[in-house]
N, C-alpha and C positions, 0 to 999 in steps of 0.2 A: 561404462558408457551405455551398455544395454539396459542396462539398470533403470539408470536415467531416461534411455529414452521410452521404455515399457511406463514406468510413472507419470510420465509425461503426457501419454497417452492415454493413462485410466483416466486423469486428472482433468485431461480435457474433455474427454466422453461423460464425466461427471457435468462439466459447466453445460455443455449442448446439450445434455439432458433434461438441466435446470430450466435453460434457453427456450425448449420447448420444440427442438427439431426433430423430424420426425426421420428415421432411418440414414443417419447420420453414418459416413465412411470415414475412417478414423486410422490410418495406417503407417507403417512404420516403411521408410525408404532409404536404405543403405544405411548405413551405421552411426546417424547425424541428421537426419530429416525427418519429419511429420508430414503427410498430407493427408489433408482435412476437406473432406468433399460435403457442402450441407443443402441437400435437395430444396426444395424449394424456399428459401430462405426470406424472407421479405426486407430486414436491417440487417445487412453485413456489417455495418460501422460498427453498430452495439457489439455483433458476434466477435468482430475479432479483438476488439477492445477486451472483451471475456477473456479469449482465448489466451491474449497476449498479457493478463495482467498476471505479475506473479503470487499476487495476496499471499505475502510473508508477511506477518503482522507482528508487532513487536510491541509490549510495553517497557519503557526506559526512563528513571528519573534524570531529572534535571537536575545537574551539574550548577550550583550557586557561587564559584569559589571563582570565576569570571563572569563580568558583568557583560549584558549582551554587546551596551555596545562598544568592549574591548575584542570580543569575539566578532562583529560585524568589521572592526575596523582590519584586525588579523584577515578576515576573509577579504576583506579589496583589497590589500598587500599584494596577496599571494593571488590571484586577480591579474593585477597590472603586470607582476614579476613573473607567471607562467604563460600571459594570455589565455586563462582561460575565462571560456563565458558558455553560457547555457545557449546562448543564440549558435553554437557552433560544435557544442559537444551535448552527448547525449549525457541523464541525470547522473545516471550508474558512472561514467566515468568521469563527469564532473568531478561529482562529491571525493569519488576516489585521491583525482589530484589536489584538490583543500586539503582533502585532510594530510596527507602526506606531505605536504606544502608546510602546512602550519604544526604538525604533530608534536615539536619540540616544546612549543611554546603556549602549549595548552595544557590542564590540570591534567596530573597522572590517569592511566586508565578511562579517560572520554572520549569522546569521539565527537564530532561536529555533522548534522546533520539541518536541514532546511522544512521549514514550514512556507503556506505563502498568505501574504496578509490577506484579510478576507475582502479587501474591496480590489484586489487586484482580479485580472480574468486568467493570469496566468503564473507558476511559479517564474521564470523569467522576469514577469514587469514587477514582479514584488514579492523576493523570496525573505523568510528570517530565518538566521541562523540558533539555532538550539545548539549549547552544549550538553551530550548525555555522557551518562555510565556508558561503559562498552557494557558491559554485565548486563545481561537480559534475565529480569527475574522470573517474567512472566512473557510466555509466545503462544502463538495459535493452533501447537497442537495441541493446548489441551481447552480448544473452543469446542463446544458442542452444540451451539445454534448462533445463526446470523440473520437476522431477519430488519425491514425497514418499520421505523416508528415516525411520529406527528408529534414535534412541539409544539402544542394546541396553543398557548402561547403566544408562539411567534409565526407559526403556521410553515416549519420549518422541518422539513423532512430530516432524518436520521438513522445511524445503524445503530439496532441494539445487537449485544454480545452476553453471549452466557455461554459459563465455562463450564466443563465435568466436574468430579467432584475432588479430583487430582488438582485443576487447575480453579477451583474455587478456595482451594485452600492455602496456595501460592498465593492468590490475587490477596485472599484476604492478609495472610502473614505480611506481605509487604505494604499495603496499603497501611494495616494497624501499626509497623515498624516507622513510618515514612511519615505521620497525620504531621500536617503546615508544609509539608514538601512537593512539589509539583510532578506530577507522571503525566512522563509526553506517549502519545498513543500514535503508534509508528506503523504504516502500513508500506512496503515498497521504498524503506527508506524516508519515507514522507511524511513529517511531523503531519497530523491532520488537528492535534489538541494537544494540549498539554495543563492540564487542569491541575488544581490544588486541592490534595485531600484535606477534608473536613474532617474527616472520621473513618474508622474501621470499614471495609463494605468486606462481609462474611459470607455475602451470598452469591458471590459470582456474579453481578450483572456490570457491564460497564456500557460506553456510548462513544460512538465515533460523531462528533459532532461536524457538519461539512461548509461550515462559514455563510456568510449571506450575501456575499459580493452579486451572488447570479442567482434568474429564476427561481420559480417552485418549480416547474417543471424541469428542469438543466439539475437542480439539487434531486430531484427523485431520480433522474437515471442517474446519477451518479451511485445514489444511496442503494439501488436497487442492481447495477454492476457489482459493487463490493459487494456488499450482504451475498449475490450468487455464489461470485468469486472464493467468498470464506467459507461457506458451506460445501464448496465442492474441491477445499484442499487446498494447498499450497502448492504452486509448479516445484519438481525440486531443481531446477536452473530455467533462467531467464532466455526467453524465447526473443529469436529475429528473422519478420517475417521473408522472407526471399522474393514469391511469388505470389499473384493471384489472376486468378480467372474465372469468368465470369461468364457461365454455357446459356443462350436461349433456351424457348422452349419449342421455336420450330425445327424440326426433323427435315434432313435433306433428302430428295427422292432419286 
């Protein structure tokens, strides 16, 4: 538990570093708490959205041996039969009781995991279901830069990813194993893409594409939260915020 919460804490002095805060207090309280004190701060929403994301990134193919929408209809089964719904549970325990829910009845070694359509504003009003490999061939520590890009294009912001040279050579083994096979790109559990290899890619680069439902500017902070989030580590356990407070700057006499 020390462990975790000392990571916890580089991991987050990494992002507020990113954030751009300046003399940031960052400390550990009793054997199970963080507090995170950020001086003059001007968007708290952004910062704790930072703070609280776990950017565990996952690349995982997609499972073709169920059709999506036998997997769609398995997920409102299990839906009606557990009462579960996103408007009342959070994502992390959602997905837990689906899959657990449906486990039997889904292709050996998958897992069921959700994307949200791109003209929706929320996963809630319009989630899809992806079946993957449990198997993760390829994950984010062996990313070596995250930064935001422009599909000139469509004038649609992006994260590009590049991997060391450990993880450029996983990306590439499994891309050139898989070419006509789909790889879903999983951040947080969170289907973000799931795109179809063309071909080999040898050189480590990939792309978190973030749909066009919303804004240029809604799609850049988003692009521009992950990209931080990935460059400055993975949480190694998901955070729940407790508390927050909010100090002025006038002094009492």
């Amino acid at each position: 538990k020390k462990r975790t919460i000392d990571q916890s804490i580089e991991t987050i002095r990494n992002r507020i570093d990113e954030f751009g805060v300046s003399e940031p207090s960052i400390t550990a309280q009793g054997d199970n708490r963080i507090l995170v004190q950020l001086p003059g701060i001007q968007d708290s929403t952004k910062a704790k959205e930072l703070i609280n994301r776990t950017a565990r990134l996952e690349f995982r193919m997609v499972d073709t041996a169920m059709p999506a929408a036998q997997a769609a209809a398995l997920v409102a089964e299990a839906e009606k039969a557990g009462n579960y719904s996103l408007k009342t549970m959070k994502y992390s325990e959602y997905i837990k009781k689906i899959n657990e829910a449906i486990k039997s009845k889904l292709p050996p070694h998958t897992i069921v995991l959700f994307g949200k359509n791109e003209n929706a504003m929320t996963m809630e009003a319009g989630k899809v279901p992806y079946v993957l490999k449990d198997e993760v061939p390829v994950a984010g520590d062996s990313l070596k830069d995250a930064y935001v890009g422009i599909n000139h294009d469509y004038n649609e912001p992006y994260v590009s990813l590049s991997f060391n040279a450990e993880g450029a050579n996983k990306f590439g083994r499994v891309t050139g194993e898989n070419v006509g096979h789909n790889m879903a790109i999983v951040l947080d559990n969170v289907v973000y893409s799931a795109p179809n290899i063309r071909q080999k890619i040898p050189n480590g680069q990939a792309q978190i594409t973030l749909g066009s439902g919303r804004g240029y500017q809604a799609l850049m902070e988003e692009a521009k939260t992950i990209s931080m989030a990935l460059r400055a580590g993975a949480l190694p356990a998901a955070l729940e915020q407790l508390e927050e407070r909010t100090v002025g700057p006038t002094l009492g006499m």
